[in-house]
VEXDREN-2710 file (C-alpha; in Angstrom, 1 decimal):
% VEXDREN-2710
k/r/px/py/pz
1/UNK/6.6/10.1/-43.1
2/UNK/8.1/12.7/-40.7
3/UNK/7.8/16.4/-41.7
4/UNK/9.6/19.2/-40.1
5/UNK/8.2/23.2/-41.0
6/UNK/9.7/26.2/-39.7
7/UNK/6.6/28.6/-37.6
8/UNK/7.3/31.9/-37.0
9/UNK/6.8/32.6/-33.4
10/UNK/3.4/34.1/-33.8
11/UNK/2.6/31.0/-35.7
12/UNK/3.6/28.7/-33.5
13/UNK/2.1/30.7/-30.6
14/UNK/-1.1/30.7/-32.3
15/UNK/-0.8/26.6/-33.5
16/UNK/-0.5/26.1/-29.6
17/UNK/-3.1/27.9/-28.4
18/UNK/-5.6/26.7/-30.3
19/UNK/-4.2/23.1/-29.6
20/UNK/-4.6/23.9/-26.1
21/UNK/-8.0/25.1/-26.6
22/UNK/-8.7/21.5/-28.5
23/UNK/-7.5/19.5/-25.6
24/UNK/-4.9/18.1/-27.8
25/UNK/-1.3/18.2/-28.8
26/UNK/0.0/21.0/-31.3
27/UNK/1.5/17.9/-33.4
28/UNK/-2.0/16.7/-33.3
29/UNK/-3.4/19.3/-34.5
30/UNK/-1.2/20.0/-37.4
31/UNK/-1.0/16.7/-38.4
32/UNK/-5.1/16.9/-38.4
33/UNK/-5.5/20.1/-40.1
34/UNK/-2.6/18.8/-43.3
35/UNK/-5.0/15.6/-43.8
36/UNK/-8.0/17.6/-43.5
37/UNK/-6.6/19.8/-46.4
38/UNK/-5.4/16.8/-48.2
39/UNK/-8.6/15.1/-48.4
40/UNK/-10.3/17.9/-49.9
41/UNK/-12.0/17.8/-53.3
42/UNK/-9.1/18.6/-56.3
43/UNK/-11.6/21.0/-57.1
44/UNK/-11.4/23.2/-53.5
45/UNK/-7.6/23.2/-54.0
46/UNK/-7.6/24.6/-57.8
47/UNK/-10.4/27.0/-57.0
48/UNK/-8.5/28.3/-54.0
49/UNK/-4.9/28.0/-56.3
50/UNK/-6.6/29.9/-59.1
51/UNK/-7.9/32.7/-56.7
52/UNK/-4.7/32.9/-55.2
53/UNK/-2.9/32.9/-58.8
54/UNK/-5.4/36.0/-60.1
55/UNK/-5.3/37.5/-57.0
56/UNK/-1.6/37.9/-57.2
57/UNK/-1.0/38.3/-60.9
58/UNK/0.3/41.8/-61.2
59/UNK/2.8/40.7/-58.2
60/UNK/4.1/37.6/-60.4
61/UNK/4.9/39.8/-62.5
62/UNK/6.9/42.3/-61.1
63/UNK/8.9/39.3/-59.2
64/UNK/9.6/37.8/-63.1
END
């Protein structure tokens, strides 16, 4: 599968850098750090969702 994202330039910047640092390609790199967070434990992800979620609630709803 072949994924394209949009970086904003400090993004991008900072994806390459640390790439370069690593001794490796930026596409490497990102492709390394998506299965790293993919192969996590469901329960890092719903931990970090919820956080995120309560974190944010009083924002969510202002935007509804």
């Amino acid at each position: 599968m072949q994924l394209v994202i949009d970086l904003s330039p400090a993004q991008a910047e900072r994806l390459r850098a640390e790439a370069e640092r690593l001794g490796v390609k930026p596409g490497e790199l990102a492709k390394a750090i998506l299965a790293d967070l993919l192969n996590r434990a469901p329960d890092d992800f719903t931990s970090t969702a919820e956080r995120v979620v309560k974190k944010n609630a009083a924002l969510y709803r202002r935007l509804t």
